[in-house]
N, C-alpha and C positions, 0 to 999 in steps of 0.2 A: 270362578267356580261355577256359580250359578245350576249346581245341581249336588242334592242335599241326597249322599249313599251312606254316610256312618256318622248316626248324632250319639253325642255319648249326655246321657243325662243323671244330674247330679241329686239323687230323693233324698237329702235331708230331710227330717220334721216333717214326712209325708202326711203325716195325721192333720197338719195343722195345716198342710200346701200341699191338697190332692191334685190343684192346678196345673203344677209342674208335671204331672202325668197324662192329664188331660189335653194337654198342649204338645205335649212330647209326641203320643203317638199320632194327633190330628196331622201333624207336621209329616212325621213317617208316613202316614198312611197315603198321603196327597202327593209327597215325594217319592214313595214305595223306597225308603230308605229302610235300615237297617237301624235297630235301638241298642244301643249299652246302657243297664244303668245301676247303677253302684248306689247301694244303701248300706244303713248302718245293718251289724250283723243282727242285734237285738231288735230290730224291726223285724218280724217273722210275720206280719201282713202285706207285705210288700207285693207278695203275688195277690192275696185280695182282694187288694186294691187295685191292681192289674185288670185282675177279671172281673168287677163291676163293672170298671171301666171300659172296657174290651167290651160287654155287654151291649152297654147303654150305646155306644157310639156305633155298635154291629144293628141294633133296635131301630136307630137313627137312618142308617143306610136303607134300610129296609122298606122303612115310612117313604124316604123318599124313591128311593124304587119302586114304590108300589107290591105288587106281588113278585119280581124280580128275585130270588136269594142274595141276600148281602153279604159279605164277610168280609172281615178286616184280615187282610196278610201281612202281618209285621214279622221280621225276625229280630224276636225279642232276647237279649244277653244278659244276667242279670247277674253283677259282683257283689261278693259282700264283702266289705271291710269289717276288723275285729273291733278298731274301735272309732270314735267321732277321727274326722279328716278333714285336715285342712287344704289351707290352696298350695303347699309344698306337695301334699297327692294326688291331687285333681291334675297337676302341672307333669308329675311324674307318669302318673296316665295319661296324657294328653302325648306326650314325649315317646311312650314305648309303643303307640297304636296309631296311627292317620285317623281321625276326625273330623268332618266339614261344617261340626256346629256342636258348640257346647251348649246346655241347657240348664237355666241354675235358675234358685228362688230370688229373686232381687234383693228382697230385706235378709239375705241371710248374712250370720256373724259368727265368727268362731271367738268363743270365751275362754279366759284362761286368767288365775287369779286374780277374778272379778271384775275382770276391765273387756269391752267388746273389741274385737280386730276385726273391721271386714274386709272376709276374706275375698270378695269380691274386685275389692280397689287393688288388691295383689293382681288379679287374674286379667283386669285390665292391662295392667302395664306388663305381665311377662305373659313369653306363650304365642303360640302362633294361631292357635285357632281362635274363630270369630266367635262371640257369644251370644245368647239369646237368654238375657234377664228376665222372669216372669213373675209377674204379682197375680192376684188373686179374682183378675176378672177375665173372663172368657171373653176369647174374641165374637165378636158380632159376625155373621156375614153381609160383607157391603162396610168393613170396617177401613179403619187410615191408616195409614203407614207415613209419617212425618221423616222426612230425610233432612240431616244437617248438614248441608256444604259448605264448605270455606271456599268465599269464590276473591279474595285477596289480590291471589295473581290469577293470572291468564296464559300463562305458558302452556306448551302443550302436556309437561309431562301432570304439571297441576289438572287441566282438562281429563286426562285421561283417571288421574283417581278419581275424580269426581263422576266419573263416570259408571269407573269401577262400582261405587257406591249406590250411585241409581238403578243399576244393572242388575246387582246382587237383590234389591229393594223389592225391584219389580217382579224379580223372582218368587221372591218371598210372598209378593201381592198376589201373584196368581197361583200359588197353593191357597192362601186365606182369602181369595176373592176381596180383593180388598183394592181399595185408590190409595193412588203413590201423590205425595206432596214433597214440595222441593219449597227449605228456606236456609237463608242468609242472616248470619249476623257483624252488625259492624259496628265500631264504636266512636266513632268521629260526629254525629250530627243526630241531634232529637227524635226520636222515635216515630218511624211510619210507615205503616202497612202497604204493602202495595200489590193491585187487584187488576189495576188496568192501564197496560201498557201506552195505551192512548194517551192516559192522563198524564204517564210518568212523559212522555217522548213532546207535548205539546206543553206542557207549563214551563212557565216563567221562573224565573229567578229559582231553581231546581238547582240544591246540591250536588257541586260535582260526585262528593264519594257514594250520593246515593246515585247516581245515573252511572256511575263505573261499576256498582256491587249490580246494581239491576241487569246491565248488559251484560255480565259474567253469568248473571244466573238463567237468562235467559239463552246465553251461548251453550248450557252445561244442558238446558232441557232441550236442543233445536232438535236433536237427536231422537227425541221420544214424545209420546202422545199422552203429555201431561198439561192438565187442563187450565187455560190462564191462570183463571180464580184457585188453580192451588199451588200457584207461585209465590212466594212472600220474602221480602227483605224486611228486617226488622234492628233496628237501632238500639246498642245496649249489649253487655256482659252474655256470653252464652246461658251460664249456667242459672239467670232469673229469667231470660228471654225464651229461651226452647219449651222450660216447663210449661211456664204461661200458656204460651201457642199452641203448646201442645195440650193443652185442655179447651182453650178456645176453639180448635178444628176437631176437639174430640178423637186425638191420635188413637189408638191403641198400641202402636208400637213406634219409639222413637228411634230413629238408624244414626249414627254417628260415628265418629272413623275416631280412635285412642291412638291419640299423638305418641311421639318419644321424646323426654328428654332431651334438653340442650341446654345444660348449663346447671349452677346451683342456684338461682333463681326460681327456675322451672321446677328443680328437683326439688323445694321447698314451697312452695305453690302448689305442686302435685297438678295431673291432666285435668286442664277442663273437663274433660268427656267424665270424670269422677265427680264434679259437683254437678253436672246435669244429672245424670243418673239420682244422684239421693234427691235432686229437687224434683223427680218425676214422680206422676202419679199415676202413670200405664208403663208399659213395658219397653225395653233396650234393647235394640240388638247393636252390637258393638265390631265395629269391622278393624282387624286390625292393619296397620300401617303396612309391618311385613310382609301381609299377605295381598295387598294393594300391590306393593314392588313386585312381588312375584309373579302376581299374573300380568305387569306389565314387562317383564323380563321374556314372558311366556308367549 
């Protein structure tokens, strides 16, 4: 994909998560993409909150132009549904329009006889387009982009979603001006960080499965200009291990590929990529498997 022309973004609970707009049109504006965004009907501030926003970030441009005229040119779409929607309609619009990026609140839930559903873990597992979870903090400029690979195997077609993934990343990096980080997790041998190829390739008595996960991850990055020190292999469960990291390198957004299903095991266990997410405390973007095979079909 690697270029963002139709984001469809989801304004639940705007009042409480102006974010998700704030983010939505930075994103358009940098991509010169195109906005959909479906709110509730009884939100009737939804353009208000538009145009403050639209304001501020037009005010932004200007500062830094100098006396240059700024404007921001979105093409903005704006649905309204009649009543709250769950991820059965997000999915059905996603299905009747091509999309190259959904946009959703991360802590959001659909309730229904007093019990939470999130509808998020739905939207992971079905659906073709990729996601971009967002919480409540503004990206920085000069901010991280944390990438998850699974470097397991080393086959080509494994290489190439891995790729897929970096690819998509870096795109993302250079509309938010931001550094790409590439890690690994494995669960065979004690926890350890690793910073400096030196060290890994010259010590002694070195775990095999951490010198096959390092050589993978290092095979996945030969390709791109990502900087040693934000390479890392780390030992341990994805879903304690990405969080952590990802507050110790000060992510803002973590990138991770939603597995499928293989069995009832898995289907009772439900996707890694669903417990990283709730264990995070910056933002998703979520790439899906489907769309991995497609563009390598492509």
């Amino acid at each position: 994909m690697k270029n963002f022309k139709n984001i469809l973004v989801i304004a639940e609970d705007i009042g409480l998560n102006q974010t998700v707009l704030h983010k939505a049109l930075r994103l358009a504006q940098s991509a010169k993409a195109s906005l959909t965004i479906i709110a509730n009907k009884q939100d009737k501030k939804i353009e208000q909150h538009l145009e403050l926003i639209y304001q501020q970030q037009t005010a932004n441009l200007t500062t830094l132009n100098g006396l240059k005229p700024a404007k921001l040119e979105i093409d903005i779409n704006i649905k309204y549904c009649a009543a709250l929607f769950s991820h059965k309609d997000i999915l059905a619009e996603m299905t009747n329009h091509t999309y190259d990026l959904l946009i959703k609140d991360i802590h959001s839930a659909h309730f229904r006889w007093g019990l939470s559903w999130p509808d998020n873990h739905y939207l992971l597992r079905e659906g073709n387009t990729n996601i971009l979870l967002v919480g409540e903090n503004q990206w920085p400029d000069r901010g991280n982009i944390l990438v998850a690979l699974e470097t397991e195997e080393s086959n080509e077609k494994h290489q190439k979603l891995n790729q897929f993934m970096i690819d998509e990343s870096q795109y993302l990096a250079k509309l938010l001006n931001s550094d790409v980080h590439l890690i690994n997790c494995y669960q065979e041998q004690p926890s350890i960080s690793l910073a400096d190829r030196l060290f890994i390739e010259g010590a002694i008595g070195v775990d095999e499965p951490l010198q096959l996960h390092w050589r993978h991850i290092q095979d996945s990055a030969s390709r791109y200009a990502v900087e040693q020190d934000h390479l890392h292999v780390e030992s341990g469960l994805p879903e304690f291990v990405i969080p952590h990291e990802a507050k110790k390198y000060n992510a803002d957004i973590v990138a991770l590929g939603a597995g499928e299903h293989h069995g009832l095991i898995d289907l009772l266990k439900g996707h890694s990529s669903e417990y990283v997410v709730d264990g995070l405390s910056c933002d998703a973007l979520i790439f899906k498997a489907n769309m991995c095979n497609a563009n390598l079909i492509n």
